[in-house]
N, C-alpha and C positions, 0 to 999 in steps of 0.2 A: 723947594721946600713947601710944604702944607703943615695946613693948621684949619682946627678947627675950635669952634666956642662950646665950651662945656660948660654946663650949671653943678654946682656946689650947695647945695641949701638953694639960698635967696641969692647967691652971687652968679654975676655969668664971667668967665676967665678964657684966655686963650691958650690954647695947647699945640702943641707941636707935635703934631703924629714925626716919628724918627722912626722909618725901617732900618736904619745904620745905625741906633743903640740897641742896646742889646737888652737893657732896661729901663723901667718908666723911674722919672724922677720927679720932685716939686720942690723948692724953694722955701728954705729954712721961713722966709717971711711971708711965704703964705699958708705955711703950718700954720706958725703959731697965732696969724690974722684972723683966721679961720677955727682957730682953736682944737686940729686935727689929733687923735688918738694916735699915739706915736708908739712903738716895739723898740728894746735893743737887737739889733742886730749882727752879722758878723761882721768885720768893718771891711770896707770894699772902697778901692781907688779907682774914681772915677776921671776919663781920660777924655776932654772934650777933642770934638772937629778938627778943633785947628789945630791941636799935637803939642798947643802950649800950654796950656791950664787942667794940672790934675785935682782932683778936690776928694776929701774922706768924707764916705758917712758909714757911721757906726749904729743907723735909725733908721728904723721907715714909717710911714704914716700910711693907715688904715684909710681910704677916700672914699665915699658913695658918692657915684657922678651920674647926670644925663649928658648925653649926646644927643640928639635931635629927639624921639621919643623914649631911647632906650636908657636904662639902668644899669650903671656898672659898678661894680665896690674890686677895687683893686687896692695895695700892695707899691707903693712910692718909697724907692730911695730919697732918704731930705738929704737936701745940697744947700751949701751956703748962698750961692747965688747960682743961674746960668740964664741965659737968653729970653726963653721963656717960661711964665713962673711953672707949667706943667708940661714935662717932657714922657709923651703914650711910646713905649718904646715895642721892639719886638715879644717880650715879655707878654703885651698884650695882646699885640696880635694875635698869636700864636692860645693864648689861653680862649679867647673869643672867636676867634675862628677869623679876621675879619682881614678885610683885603685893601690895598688903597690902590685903586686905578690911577695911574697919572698922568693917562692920555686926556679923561674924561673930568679927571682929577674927582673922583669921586670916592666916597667911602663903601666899602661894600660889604654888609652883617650878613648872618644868614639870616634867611627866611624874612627878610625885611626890605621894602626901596632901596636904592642907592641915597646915598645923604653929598648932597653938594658941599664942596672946600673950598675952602679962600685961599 
């Protein structure tokens, strides 16, 4: 598992890079903490890890984030609860081009350093 610390505004949060979801999520209580611009959306069942806990959302929340230097504004499933309060899922990846090495356990953007993971 990795994870890295993402800034929000003035807040710094940790996130869970997931190459095994398929989409980025965040925590119904860090919407509304954070007071996030939220969409209706189509409602979608989401199926955690461990095969036991499904949960609906029928919302997403608009984010502007930093990652080490860089800017992103993504597109969050809100969930009632899960693990951690922001789940970067393949959805990102894939829109950002970005890679996570797991030997090196490093983050990998384009045309930018590697960004170390905890």
């Amino acid at each position: 598992m990795c994870s890295s610390e993402i800034r929000i505004g003035n807040t710094s949060h940790e996130a869970l890079l997931d190459t095994g979801s398929s989409i980025s999520s965040i925590s119904e209580h860090l919407v509304l903490a954070l007071n996030l611009h939220t969409i209706p959306s189509p409602p979608i069942s989401v199926l955690f890890g461990d095969n036991r806990q499904t949960y609906q959302s029928h919302t997403q929340a608009i984010c502007t984030f930093h990652l080490a230097q860089h800017e992103f504004q993504h597109f969050f499933y809100v969930l009632p609860r899960q693990l951690f309060p922001i789940t970067l899922g393949c959805d990102w990846f894939i829109k950002t081009d970005t890679q996570l090495h797991f030997d090196s356990r490093q983050l990998i953007l384009p045309s930018a350093p590697p960004i170390p993971l905890f």
